[in-house]
PDB file with one MODEL, atoms N, CA, C and O in Angstrom:
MODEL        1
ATOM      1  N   UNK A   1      -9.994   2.284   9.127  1.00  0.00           N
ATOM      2  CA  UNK A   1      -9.094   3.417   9.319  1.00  0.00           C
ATOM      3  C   UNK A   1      -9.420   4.462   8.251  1.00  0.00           C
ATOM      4  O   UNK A   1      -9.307   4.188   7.056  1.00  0.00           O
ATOM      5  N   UNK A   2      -9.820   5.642   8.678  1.00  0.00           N
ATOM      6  CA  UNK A   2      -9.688   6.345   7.708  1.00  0.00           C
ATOM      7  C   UNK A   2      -8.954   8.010   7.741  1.00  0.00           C
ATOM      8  O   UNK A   2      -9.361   9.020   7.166  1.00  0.00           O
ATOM      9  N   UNK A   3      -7.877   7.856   8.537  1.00  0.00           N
ATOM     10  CA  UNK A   3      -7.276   8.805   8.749  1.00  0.00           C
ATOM     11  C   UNK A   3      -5.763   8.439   7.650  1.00  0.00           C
ATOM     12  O   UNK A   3      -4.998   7.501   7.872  1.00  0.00           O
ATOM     13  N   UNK A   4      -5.655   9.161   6.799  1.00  0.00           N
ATOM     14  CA  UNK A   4      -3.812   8.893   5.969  1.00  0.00           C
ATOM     15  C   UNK A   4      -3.978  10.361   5.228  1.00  0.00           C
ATOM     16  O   UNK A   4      -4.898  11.173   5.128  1.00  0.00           O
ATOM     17  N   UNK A   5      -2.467  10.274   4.709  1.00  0.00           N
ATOM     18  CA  UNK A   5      -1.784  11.576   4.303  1.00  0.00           C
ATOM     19  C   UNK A   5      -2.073  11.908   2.620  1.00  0.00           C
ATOM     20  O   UNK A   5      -2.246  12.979   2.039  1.00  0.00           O
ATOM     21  N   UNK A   6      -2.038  10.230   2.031  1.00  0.00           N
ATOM     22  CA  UNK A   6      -1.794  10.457   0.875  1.00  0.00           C
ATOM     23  C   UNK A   6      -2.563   9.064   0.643  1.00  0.00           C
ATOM     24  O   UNK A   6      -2.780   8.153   1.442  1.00  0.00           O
ATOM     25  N   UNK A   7      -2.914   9.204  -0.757  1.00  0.00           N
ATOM     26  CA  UNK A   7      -3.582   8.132  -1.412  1.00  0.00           C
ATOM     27  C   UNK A   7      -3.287   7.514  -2.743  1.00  0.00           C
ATOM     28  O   UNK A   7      -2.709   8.335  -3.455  1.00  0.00           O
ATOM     29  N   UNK A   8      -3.452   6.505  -3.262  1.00  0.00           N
ATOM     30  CA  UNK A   8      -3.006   6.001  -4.584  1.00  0.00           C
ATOM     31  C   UNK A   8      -3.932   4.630  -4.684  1.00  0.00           C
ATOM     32  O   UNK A   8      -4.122   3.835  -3.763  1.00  0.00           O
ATOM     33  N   UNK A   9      -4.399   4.561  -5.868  1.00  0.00           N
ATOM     34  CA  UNK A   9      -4.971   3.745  -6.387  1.00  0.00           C
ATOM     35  C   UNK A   9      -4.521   3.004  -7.536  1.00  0.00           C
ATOM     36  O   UNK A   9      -4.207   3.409  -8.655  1.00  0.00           O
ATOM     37  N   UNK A  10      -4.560   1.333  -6.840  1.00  0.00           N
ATOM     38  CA  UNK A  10      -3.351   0.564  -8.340  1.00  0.00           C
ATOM     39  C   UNK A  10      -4.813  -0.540  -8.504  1.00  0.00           C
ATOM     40  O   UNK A  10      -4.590  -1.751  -8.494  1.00  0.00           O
ATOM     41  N   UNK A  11      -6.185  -0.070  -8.643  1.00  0.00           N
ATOM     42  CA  UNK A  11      -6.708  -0.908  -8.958  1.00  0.00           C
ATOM     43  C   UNK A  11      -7.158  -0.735 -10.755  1.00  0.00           C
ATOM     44  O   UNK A  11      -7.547   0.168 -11.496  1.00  0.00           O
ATOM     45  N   UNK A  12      -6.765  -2.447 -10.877  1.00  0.00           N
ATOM     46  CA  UNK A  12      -6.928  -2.615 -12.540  1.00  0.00           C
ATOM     47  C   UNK A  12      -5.484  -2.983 -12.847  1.00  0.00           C
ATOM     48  O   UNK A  12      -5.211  -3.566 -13.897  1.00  0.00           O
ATOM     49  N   UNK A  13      -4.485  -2.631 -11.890  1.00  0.00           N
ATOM     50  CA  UNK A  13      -3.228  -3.030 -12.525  1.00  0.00           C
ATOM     51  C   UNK A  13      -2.730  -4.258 -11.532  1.00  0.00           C
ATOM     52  O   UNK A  13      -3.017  -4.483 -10.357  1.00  0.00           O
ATOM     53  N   UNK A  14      -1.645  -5.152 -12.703  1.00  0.00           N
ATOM     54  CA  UNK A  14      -1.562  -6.500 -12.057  1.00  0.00           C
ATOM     55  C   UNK A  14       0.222  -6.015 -11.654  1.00  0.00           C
ATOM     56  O   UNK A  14       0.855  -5.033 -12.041  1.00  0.00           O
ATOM     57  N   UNK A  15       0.675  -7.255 -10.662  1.00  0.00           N
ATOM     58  CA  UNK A  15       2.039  -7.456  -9.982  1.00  0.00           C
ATOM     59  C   UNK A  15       2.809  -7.503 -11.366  1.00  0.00           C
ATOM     60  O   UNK A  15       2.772  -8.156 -12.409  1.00  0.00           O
ATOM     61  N   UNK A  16       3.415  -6.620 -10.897  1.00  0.00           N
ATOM     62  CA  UNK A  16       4.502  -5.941 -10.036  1.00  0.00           C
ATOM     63  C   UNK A  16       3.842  -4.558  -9.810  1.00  0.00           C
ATOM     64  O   UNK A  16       4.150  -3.854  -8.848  1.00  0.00           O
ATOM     65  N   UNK A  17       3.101  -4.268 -10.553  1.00  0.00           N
ATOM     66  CA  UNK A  17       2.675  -2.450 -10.380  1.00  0.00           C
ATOM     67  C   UNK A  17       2.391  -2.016  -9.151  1.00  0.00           C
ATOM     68  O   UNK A  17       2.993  -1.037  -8.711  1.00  0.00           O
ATOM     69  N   UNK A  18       1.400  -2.692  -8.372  1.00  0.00           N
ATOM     70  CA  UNK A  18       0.598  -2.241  -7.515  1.00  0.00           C
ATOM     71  C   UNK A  18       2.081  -1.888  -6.421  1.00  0.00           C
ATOM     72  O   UNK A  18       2.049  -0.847  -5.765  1.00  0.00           O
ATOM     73  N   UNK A  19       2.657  -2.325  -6.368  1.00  0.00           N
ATOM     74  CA  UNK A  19       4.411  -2.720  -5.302  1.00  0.00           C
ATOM     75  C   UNK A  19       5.094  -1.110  -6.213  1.00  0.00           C
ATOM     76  O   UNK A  19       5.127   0.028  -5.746  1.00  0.00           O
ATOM     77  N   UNK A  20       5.426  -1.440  -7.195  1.00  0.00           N
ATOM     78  CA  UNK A  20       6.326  -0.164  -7.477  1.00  0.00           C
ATOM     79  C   UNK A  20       5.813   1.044  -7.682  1.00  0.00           C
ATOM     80  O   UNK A  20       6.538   2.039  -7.707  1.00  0.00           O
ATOM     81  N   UNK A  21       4.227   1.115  -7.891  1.00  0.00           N
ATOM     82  CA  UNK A  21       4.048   2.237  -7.605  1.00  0.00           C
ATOM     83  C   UNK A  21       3.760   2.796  -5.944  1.00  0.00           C
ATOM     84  O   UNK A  21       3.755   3.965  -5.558  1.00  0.00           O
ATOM     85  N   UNK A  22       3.621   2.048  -5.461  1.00  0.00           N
ATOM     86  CA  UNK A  22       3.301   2.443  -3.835  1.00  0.00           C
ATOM     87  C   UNK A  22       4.571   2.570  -3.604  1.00  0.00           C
ATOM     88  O   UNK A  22       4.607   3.562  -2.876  1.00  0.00           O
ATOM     89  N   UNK A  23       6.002   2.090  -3.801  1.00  0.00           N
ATOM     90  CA  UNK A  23       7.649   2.002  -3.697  1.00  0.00           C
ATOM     91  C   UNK A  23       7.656   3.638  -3.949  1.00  0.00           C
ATOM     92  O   UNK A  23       8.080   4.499  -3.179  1.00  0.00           O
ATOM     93  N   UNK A  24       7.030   3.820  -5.321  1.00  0.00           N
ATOM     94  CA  UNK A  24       7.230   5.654  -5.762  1.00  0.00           C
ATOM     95  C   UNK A  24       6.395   6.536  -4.911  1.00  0.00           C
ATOM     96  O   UNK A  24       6.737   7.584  -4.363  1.00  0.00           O
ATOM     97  N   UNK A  25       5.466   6.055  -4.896  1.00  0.00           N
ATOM     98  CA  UNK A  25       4.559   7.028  -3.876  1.00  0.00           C
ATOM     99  C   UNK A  25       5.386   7.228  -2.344  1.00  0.00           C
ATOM    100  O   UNK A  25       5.863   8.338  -2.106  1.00  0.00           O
ATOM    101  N   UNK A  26       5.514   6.245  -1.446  1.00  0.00           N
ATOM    102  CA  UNK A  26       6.497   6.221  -0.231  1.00  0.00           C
ATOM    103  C   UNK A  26       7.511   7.669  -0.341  1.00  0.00           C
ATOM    104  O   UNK A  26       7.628   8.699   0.325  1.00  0.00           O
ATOM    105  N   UNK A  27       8.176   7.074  -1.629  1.00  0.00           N
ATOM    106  CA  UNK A  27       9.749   7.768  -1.281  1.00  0.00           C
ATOM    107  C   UNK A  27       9.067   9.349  -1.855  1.00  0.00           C
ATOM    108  O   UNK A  27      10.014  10.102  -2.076  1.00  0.00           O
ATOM    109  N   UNK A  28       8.014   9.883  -2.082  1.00  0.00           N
ATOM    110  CA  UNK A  28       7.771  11.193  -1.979  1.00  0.00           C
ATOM    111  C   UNK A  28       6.974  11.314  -0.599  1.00  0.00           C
ATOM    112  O   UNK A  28       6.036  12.111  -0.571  1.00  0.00           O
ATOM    113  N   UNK A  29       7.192  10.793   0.212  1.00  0.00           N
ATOM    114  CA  UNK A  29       6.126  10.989   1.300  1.00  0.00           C
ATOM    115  C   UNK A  29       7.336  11.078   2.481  1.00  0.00           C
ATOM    116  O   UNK A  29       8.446  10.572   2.315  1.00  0.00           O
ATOM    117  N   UNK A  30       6.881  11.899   3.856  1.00  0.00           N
ATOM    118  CA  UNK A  30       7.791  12.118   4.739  1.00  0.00           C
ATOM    119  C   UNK A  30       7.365  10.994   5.432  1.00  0.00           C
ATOM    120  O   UNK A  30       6.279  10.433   5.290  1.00  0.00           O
ATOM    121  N   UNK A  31       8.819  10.498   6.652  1.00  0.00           N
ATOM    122  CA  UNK A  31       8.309   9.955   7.696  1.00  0.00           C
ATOM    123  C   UNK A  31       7.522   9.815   8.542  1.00  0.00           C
ATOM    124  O   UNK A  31       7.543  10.808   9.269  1.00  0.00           O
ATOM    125  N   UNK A  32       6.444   8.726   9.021  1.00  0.00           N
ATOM    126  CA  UNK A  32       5.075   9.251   9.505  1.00  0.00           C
ATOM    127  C   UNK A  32       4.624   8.944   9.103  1.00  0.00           C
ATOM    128  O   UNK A  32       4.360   7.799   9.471  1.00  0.00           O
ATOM    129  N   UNK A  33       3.743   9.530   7.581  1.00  0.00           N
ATOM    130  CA  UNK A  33       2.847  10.200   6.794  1.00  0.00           C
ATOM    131  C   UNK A  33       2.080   8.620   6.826  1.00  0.00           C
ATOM    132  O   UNK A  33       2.525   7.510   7.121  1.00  0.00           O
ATOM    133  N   UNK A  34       1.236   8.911   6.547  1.00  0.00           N
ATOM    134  CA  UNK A  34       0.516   7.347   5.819  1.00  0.00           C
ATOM    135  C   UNK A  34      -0.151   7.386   4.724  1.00  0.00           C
ATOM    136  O   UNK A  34      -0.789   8.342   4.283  1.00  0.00           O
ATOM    137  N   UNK A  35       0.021   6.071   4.147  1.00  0.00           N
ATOM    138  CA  UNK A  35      -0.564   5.776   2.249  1.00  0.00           C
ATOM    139  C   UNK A  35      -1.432   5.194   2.301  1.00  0.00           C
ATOM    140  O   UNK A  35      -1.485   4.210   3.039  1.00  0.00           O
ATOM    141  N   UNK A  36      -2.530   5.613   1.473  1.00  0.00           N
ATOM    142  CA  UNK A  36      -3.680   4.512   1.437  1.00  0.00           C
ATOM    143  C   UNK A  36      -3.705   4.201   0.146  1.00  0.00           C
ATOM    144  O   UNK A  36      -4.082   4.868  -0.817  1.00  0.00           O
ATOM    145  N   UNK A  37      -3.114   2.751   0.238  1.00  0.00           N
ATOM    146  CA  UNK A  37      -3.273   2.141  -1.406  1.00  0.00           C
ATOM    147  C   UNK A  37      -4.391   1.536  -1.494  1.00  0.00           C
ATOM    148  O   UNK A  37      -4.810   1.117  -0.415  1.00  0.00           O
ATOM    149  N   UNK A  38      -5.330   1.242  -2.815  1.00  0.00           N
ATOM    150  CA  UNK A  38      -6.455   0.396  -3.335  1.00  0.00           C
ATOM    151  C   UNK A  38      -5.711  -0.585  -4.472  1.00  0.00           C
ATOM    152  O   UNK A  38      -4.722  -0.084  -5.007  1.00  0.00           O
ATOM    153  N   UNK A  39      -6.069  -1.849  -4.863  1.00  0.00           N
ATOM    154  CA  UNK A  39      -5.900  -2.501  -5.169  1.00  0.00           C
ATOM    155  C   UNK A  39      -7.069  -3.676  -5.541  1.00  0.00           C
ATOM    156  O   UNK A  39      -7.967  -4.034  -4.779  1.00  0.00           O
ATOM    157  N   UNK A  40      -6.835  -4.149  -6.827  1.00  0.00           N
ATOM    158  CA  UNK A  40      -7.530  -4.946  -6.873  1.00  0.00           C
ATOM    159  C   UNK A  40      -6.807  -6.532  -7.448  1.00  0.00           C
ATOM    160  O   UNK A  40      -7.242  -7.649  -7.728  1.00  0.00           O
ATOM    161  N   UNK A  41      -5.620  -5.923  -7.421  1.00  0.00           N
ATOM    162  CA  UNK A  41      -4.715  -7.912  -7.202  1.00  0.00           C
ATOM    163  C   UNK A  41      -4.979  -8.448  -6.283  1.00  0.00           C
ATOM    164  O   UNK A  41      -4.766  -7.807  -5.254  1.00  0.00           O
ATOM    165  N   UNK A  42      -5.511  -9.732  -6.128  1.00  0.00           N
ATOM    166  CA  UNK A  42      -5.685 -10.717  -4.789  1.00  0.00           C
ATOM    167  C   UNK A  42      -3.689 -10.790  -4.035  1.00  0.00           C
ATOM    168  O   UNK A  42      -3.308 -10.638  -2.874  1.00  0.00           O
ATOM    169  N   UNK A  43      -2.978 -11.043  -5.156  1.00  0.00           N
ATOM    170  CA  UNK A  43      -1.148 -11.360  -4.726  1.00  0.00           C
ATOM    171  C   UNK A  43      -0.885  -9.754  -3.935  1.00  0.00           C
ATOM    172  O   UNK A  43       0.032  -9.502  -3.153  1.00  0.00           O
ATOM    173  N   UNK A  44      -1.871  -8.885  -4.354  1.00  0.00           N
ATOM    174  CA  UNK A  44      -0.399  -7.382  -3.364  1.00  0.00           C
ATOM    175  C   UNK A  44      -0.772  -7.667  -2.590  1.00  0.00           C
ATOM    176  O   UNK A  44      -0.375  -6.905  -1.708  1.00  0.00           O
ATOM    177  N   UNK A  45      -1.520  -8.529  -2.120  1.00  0.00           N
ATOM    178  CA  UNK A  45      -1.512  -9.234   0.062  1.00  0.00           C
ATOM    179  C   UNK A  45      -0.700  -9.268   0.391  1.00  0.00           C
ATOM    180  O   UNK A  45      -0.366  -8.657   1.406  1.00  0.00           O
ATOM    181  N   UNK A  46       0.271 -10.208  -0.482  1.00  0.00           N
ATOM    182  CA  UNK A  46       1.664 -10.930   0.180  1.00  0.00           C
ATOM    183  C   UNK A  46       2.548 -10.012  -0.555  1.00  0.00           C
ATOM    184  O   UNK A  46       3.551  -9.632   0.050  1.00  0.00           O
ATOM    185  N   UNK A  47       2.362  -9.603  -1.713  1.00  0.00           N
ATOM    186  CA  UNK A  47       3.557  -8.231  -2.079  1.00  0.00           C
ATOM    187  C   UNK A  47       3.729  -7.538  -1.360  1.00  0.00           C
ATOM    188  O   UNK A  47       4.919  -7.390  -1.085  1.00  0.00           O
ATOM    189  N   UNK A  48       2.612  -6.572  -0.501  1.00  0.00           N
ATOM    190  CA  UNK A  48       3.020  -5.585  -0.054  1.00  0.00           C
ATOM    191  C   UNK A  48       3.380  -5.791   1.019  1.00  0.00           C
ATOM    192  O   UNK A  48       4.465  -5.365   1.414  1.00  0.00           O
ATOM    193  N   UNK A  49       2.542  -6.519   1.798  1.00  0.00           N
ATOM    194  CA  UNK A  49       3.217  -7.203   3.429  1.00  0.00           C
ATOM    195  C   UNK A  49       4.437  -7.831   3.259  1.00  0.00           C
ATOM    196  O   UNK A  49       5.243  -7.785   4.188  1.00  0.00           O
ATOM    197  N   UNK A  50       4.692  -8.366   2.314  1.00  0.00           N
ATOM    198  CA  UNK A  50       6.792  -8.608   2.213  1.00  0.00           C
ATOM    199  C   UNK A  50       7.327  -7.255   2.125  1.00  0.00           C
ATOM    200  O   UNK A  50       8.227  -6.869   2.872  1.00  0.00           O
ATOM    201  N   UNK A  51       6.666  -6.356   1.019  1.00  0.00           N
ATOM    202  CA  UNK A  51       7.688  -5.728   0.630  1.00  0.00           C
ATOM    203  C   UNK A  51       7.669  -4.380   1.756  1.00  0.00           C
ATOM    204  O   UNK A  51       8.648  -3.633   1.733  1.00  0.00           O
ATOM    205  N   UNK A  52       6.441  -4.069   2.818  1.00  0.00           N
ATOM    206  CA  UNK A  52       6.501  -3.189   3.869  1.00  0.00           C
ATOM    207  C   UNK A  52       7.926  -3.784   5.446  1.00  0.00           C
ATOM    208  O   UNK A  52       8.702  -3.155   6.165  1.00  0.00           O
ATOM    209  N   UNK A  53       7.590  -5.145   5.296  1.00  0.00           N
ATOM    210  CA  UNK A  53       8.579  -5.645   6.122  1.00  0.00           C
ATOM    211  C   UNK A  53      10.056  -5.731   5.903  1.00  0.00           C
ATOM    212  O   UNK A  53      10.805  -5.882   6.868  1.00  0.00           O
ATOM    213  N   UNK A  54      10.610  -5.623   4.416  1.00  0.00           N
ATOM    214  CA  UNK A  54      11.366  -5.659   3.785  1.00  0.00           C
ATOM    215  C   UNK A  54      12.032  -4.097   3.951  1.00  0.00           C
ATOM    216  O   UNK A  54      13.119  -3.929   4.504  1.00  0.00           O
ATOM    217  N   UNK A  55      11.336  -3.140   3.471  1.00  0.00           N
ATOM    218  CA  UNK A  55      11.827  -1.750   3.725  1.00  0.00           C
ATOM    219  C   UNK A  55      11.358  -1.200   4.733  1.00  0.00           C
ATOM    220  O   UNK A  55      11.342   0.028   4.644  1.00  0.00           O
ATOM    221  N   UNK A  56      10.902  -1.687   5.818  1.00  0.00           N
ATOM    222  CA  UNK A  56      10.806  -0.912   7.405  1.00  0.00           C
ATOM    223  C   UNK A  56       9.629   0.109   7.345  1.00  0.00           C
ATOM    224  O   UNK A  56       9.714   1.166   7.970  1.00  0.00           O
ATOM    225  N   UNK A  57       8.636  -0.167   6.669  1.00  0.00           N
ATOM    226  CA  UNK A  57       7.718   0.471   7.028  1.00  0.00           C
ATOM    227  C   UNK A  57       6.934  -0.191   7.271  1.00  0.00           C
ATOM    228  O   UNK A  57       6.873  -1.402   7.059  1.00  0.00           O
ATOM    229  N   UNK A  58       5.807   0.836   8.015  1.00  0.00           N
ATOM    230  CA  UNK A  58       4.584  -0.155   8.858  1.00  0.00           C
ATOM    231  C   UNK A  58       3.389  -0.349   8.038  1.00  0.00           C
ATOM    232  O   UNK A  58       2.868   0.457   7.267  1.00  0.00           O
ATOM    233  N   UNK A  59       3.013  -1.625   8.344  1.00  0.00           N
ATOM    234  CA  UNK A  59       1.676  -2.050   7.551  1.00  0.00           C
ATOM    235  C   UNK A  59       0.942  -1.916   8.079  1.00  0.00           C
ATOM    236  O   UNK A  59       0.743  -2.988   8.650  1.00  0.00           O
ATOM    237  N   UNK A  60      -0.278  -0.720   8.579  1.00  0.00           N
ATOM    238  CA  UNK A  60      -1.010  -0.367   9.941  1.00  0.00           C
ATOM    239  C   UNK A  60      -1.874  -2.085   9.870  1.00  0.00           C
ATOM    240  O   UNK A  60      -1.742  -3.137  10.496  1.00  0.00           O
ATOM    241  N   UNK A  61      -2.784  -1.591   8.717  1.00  0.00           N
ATOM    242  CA  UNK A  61      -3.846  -2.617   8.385  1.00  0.00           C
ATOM    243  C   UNK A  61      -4.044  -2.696   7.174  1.00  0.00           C
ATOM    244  O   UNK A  61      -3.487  -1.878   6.442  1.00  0.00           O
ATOM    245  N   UNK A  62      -4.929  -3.746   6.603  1.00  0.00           N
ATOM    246  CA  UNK A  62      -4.984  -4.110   5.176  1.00  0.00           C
ATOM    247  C   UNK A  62      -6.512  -4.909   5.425  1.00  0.00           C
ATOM    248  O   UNK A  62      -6.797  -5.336   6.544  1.00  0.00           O
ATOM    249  N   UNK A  63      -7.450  -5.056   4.252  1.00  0.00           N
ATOM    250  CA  UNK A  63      -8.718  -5.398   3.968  1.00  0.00           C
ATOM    251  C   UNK A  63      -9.326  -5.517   2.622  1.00  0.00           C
ATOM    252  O   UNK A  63      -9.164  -4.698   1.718  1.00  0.00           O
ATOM    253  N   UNK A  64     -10.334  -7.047   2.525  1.00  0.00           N
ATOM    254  CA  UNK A  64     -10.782  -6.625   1.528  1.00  0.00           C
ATOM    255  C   UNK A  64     -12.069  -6.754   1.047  1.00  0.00           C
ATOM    256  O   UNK A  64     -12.474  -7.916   1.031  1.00  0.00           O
ATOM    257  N   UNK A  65     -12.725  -6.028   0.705  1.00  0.00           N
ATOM    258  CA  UNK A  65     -13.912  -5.564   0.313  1.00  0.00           C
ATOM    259  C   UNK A  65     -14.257  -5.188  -1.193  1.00  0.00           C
ATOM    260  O   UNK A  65     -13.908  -4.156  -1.767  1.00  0.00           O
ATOM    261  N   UNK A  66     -15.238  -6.539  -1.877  1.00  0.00           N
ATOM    262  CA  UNK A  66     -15.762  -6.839  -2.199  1.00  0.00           C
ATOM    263  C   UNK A  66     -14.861  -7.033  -3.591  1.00  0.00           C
ATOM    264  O   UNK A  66     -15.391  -6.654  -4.636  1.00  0.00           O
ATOM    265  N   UNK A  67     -13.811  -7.481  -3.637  1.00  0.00           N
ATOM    266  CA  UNK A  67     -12.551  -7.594  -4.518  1.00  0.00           C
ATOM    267  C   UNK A  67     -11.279  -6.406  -4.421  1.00  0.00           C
ATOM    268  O   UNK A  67     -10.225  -6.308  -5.048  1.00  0.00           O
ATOM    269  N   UNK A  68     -11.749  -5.761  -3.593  1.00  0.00           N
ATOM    270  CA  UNK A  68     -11.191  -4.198  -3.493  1.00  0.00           C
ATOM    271  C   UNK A  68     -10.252  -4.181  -2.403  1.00  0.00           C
ATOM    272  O   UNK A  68     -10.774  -4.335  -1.298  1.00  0.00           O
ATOM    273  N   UNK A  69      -8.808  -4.011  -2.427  1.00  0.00           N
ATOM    274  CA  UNK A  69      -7.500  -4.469  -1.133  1.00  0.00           C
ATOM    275  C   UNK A  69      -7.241  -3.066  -0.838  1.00  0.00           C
ATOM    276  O   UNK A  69      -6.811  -2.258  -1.660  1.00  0.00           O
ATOM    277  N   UNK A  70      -7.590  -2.764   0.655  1.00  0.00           N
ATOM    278  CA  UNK A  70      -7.003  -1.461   0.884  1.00  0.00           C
ATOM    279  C   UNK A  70      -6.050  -1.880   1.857  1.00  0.00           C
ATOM    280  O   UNK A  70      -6.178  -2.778   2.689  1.00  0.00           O
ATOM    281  N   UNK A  71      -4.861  -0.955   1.611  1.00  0.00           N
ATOM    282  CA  UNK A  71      -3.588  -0.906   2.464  1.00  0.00           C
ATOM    283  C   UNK A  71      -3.567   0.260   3.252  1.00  0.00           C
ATOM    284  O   UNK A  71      -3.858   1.253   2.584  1.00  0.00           O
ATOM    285  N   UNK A  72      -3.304   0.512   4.538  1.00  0.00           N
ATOM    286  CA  UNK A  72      -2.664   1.671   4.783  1.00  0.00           C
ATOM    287  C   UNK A  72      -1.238   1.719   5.710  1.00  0.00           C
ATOM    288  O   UNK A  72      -0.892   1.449   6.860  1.00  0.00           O
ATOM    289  N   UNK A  73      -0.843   2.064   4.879  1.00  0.00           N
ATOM    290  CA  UNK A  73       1.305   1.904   5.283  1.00  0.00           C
ATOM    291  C   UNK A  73       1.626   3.423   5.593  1.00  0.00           C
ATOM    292  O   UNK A  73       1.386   4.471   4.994  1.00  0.00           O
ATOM    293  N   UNK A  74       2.117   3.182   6.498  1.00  0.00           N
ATOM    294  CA  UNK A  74       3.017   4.276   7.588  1.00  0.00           C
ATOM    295  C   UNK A  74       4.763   3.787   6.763  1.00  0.00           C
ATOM    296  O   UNK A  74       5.421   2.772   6.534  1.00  0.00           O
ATOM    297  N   UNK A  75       4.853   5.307   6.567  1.00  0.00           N
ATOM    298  CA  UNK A  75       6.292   5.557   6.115  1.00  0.00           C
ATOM    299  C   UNK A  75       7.100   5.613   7.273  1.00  0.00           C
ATOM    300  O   UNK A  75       7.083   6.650   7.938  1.00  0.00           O
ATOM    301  N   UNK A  76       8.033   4.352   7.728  1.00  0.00           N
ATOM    302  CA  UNK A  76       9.525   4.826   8.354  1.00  0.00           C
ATOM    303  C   UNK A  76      10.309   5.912   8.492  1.00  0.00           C
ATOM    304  O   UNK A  76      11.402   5.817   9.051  1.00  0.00           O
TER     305      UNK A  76
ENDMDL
END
């Protein structure tokens, strides 16, 4: 996928970060919009896929390449 609105990169930082900063990024973003987070925690797999199901937004897709986790989440 490489179509999104906005981007953020939490690679190098460990859990909880990679979650609260994508939490901050979201709530400046309109409904719709989509985030493309990078990551390089193996855990924001299951962080962010809880925490997208948790606050109603969509987890389009997620991947990872070559230690490198890209997310891209659609804002509710």
């Amino acid at each position: 996928m490489s179509d999104f609105d906005t981007e953020l990169n939490c690679e190098g930082l460990n859990c909880p970060l990679p979650v609260l900063k994508t939490k901050k990024k979201i709530k400046e973003m309109s409904s719709g919009e989509i985030l493309k987070m990078t990551s390089t925690d193996p855990g924001s797999v299951n962080d962010v896929t809880f925490w997208s199901k948790i606050n109603k937004n969509y987890l389009l897709s997620h991947a990872e390449d070559g230690g490198i986790y890209t997310f891209y989440i659609q804002k509710n």
